[in-house]
Steps between C-alpha positions, in 0.01 A plus 500: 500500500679664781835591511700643827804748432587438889170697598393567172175325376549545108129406372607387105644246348825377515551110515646429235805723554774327688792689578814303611696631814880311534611585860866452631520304812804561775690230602732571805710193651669475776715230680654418829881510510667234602767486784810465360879557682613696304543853530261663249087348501457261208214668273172319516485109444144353608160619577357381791137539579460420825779755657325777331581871546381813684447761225542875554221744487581594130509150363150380703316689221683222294361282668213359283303177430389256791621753755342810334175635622383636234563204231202311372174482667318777403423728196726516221570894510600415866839408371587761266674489154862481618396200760706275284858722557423469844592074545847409690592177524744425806345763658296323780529606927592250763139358614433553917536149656308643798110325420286779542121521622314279228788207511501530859129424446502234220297324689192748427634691181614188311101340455410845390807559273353128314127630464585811366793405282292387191339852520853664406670509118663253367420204798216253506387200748520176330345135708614223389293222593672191632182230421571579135805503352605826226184714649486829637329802563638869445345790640615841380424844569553844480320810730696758366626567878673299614905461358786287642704787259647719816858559687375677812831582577502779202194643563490870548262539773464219765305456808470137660303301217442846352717578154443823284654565157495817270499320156543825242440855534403619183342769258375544126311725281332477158345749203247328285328680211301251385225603178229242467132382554565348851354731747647490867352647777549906450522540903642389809484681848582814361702462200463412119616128443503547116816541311822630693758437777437264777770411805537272795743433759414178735758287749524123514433312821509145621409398858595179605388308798706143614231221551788225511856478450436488158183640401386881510184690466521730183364787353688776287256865515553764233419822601497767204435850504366724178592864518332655241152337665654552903370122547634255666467115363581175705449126441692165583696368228384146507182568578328330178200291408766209347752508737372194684479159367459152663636201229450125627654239295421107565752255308543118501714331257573149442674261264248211414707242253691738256242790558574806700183643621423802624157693697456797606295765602585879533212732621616882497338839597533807563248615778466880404628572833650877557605542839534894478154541395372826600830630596574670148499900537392630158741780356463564134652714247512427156555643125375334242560136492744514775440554864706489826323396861240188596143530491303305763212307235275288645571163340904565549434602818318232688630269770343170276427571096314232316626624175842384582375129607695283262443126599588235273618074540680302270459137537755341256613138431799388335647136371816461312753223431796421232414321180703403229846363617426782820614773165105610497267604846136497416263647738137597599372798629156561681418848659194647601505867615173749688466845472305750730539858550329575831550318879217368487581294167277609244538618135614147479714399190659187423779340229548122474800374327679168371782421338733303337880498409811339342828710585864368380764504784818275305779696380484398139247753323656808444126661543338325817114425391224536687148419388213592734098493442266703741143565501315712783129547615392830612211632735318741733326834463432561154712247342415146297575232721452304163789661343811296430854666403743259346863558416765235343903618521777390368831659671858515364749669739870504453817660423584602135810645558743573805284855534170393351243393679172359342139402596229401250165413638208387219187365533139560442191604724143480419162525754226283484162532694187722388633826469792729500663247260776731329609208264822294467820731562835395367726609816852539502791720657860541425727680750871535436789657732838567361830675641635703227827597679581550879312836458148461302273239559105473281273279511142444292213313565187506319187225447162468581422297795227494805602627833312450862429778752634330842194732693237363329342268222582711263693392194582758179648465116773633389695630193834641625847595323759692706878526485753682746828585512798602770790657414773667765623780185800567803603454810286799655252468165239208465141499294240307491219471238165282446203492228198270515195428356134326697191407389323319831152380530318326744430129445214413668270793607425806295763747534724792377660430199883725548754574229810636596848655388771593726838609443707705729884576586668561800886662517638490822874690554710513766737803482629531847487187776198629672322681217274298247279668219214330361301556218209340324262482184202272502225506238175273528198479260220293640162380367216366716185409346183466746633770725411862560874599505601430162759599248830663655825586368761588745855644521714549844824659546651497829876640582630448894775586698591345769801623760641418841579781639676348863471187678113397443424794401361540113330718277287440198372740201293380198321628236204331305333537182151327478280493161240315456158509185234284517132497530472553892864566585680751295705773746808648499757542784789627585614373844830650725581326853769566756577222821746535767491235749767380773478187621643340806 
């Protein structure tokens, strides 16, 4: 797995740590005063949106949300850890009543705004169709350049439908001394990528371009620069095989009698479309696991990449209807979902799936019930299409107390069909949540039950206990701990067979209002049986500091301790990393 540190690609493990960051958020108000005859102004009484306010040069960094240029839309980093301080509410400037070029226009911008709208987050293009009542048709979409996320009036650098924005300006280094049986490439231009000290400093960029009112061309570039190599790396942020995706969704529901019926059909995919292929400049410098820069490779590099083709449809229907003095709903479930992983639709696989259940909605059982029976078909490339996965449930959710919550689910699944039958399994999970006081809350859930992968017809086995806990020690102080145990295994085509233990704690202080310390221990021990990795054993210690030191401007230092023994991965590390990055 890869991790980024901003810039940093950190090539090791590191899921299953999860390190909790509470942010403060600003809240300025502000009123309009209200005429009064009296000698002295009254203090503020109402808030009136619609009179708004012209802010001073100071408070338009304040300015954030809606009308901030640099909120949403983009890469995560863009934003920068403090983004959260930065919100005002009652901030907002008086909007310019004069129509400008595209409203003056509507006539021609308006179609285009409507065809391109489904294209941008968070907006879709739904038809209803009048010949047939509770029917409609959603298209939705996303490019990964087009945003309706823009103010154009804070932009930094504007020229007609031009806009230019400097994002972050920031720099890092890292020393990595990492002892094991890895080997890394022992060259690059002229200097020794092995063990040592590596450094970057790179600038963020977004160009904008209006299409509409509303709508705007996007890209955010990331120049970088390595010293210790004299290289310099570019590439465009968004410029990634599975940033585009195309979703349409066809629904019809109906009541027939005391049913309530409901069809549809959702085909997704995600084309493998990169519209900055070829653009990447490779720049490279790494030590050890860790590297700063881009490098240009083919596949990641290509305009169209198959191996990011992700089709899939879902064609699902559904019948319920009340039962038993309207205190029960009973209901039927039909899906059938395909599979591919190319364009042209091949490495077909396939998962059929019916279903039956009784669910209590009265207000009389203390513990609603809800039994359920399922049984699924699965096929394609290398699978038994004579293979049939059954599962029986009976669920019990409810409150036990005022701060305990409970959910029991137990049942049994078995197979049948000519092979792969792994036998009857008694399956069963109990999760329970409970606030201990206003400062700790745990929770445990453990079981064995079956879970689906969404992606493809896969489904896997699993033996699972894990319990967490949350506890705010003071007001600056809070901790957070977790330990669990899996044994997974695939139920229907031969597989990996993976144990695993996890445990880890995180400590995360606040001494000053703009200074947070974290620090973490993880441990994991993992078994895998048909694979060539292995046995490991692993233990992680991390410590961070994290200061702003002016208005978006913050620094970061961490230190990490990395151990790891196992048949193909025992090393050693000791890791040190330093980040200063302003944002604007």
């Amino acid at each position: 797995m890869t991790i980024n540190l901003p810039t940093i690609r950190l090539q090791c493990l590191f899921s299953s740590v999860f390190i909790y960051i509470s942010a403060a958020v600003l809240f300025c108000e502000t009123g309009v005063f209200s005429q009064s005859t009296i000698a002295e102004p009254e203090l503020p009484t109402t808030l009136s949106r619609g009179q708004g306010y012209f802010p001073t040069l100071s408070e338009s960094a304040l300015l954030r949300g809606p009308y901030n240029s640099r909120s949403g839309g983009g890469v995560a980093t863009e934003e920068g850890p403090d983004a959260p301080r930065q919100n005002a509410t009652g901030l907002f400037p008086y909007e310019d009543v004069t129509p400008n070029f595209y409203e003056r226009n509507r006539d021609i911008f308006r179609p285009v705004d409507k065809t391109l709208g489904w294209l941008t987050s968070n907006n879709a293009f739904t038809y209803e169709i009048d010949k047939f009542d509770n029917t409609s048709l959603t298209l939705d979409g996303t490019l990964g350049i087009f945003t309706r996320q823009f103010s154009p009036e804070l932009a930094m650098f504007k020229a007609g439908p031009l806009f230019l924005d400097v994002l972050w300006v920031g720099a890092g280094v890292i020393w990595s001394d990492y002892n094991g049986p890895q080997q890394f490439s022992t060259s690059y231009g002229q200097r020794n990528t092995g063990d040592g000290t590596i450094a970057y400093i790179d600038v963020g960029l977004r160009g904008m371009i209006r299409i509409t009112d509303t709508i705007y061309f996007s890209v955010v570039g990331n120049p970088m620069y390595l010293p210790f190599e004299n290289r310099f790396a570019f590439r465009f942020a968004t410029g990634n095989g599975n940033a585009a995706a195309v979703m349409t969704h066809l629904n019809f529901s109906e009541t027939i009698g005391a049913w309530d019926v409901l069809f549809y059909d959702q085909f997704q995919i995600r084309p493998g479309i990169n519209f900055y292929g070829q653009t990447t400049r490779s720049g490279f410098d790494s030590a050890g696991r860790y590297s700063f820069g881009f490098q240009s490779s083919g596949s990641a590099n290509q305009f169209n990449n198959s191996n990011y083709v992700i089709p899939s449809n879902l064609l699902s229907f559904n019948a319920t209807r009340l039962v038993f003095d309207n205190q029960w709903r009973f209901g039927l479930q039909l899906t059938h979902g395909d599979y591919w992983r190319s364009l042209s639709f091949t490495n077909h696989q396939w998962r059929n799936q019916a279903g039956a259940w009784l669910g209590y909605e009265g207000s009389v059982i203390p513990f609603a019930p809800r039994l359920e029976y399922n049984v699924s078909q699965f096929g394609g490339s290398n699978t038994k299409s004579d293979i049939l996965l059954h599962t029986v449930y009976l669920q019990l959710t409810g409150r036990i107390t005022e701060n305990i919550n409970c959910m029991v689910n137990v049942g049994e699944g078995w197979t049948t069909g000519s092979s792969q039958n792994f036998g009857n399994r008694f399956l069963w999970q109990v999760t329970v949540d409970q606030t201990l006081t206003q400062n700790t809350r745990h929770w445990v859930s453990f079981g064995e039950n079956i879970f689906d992968n969404s992606l493809s017809n896969q489904s896997a086995l699993a033996r699972f206990i894990g319990y967490g806990i949350d506890h705010r020690i003071a007001r600056r102080l809070s901790a957070a701990a977790f330990l669990q145990y899996t044994d997974a295994e695939t139920t229907v085509t031969n597989g990996q067979r993976r144990q695993g233990v996890g445990t880890g704690l995180n400590l995360t202080y606040n001494p000053l209002d703009f200074t947070q310390i974290l620090a973490t221990v993880f441990y994991q021990k993992t078994t895998q049986s048909n694979s060539s990795i292995g046995d490991s054993d692993r233990w992680l210690y991390r410590l961070s500091v994290n200061q702003q030191l002016a208005h978006r401007l913050t620094a970061g230092l961490y230190y990490q301790y990395d151990v790891s023994a196992g048949n193909t991965l025992s090393y050693t590390e000791h890791l040190i990393g330093f980040t200063l990055i302003r944002y604007f």
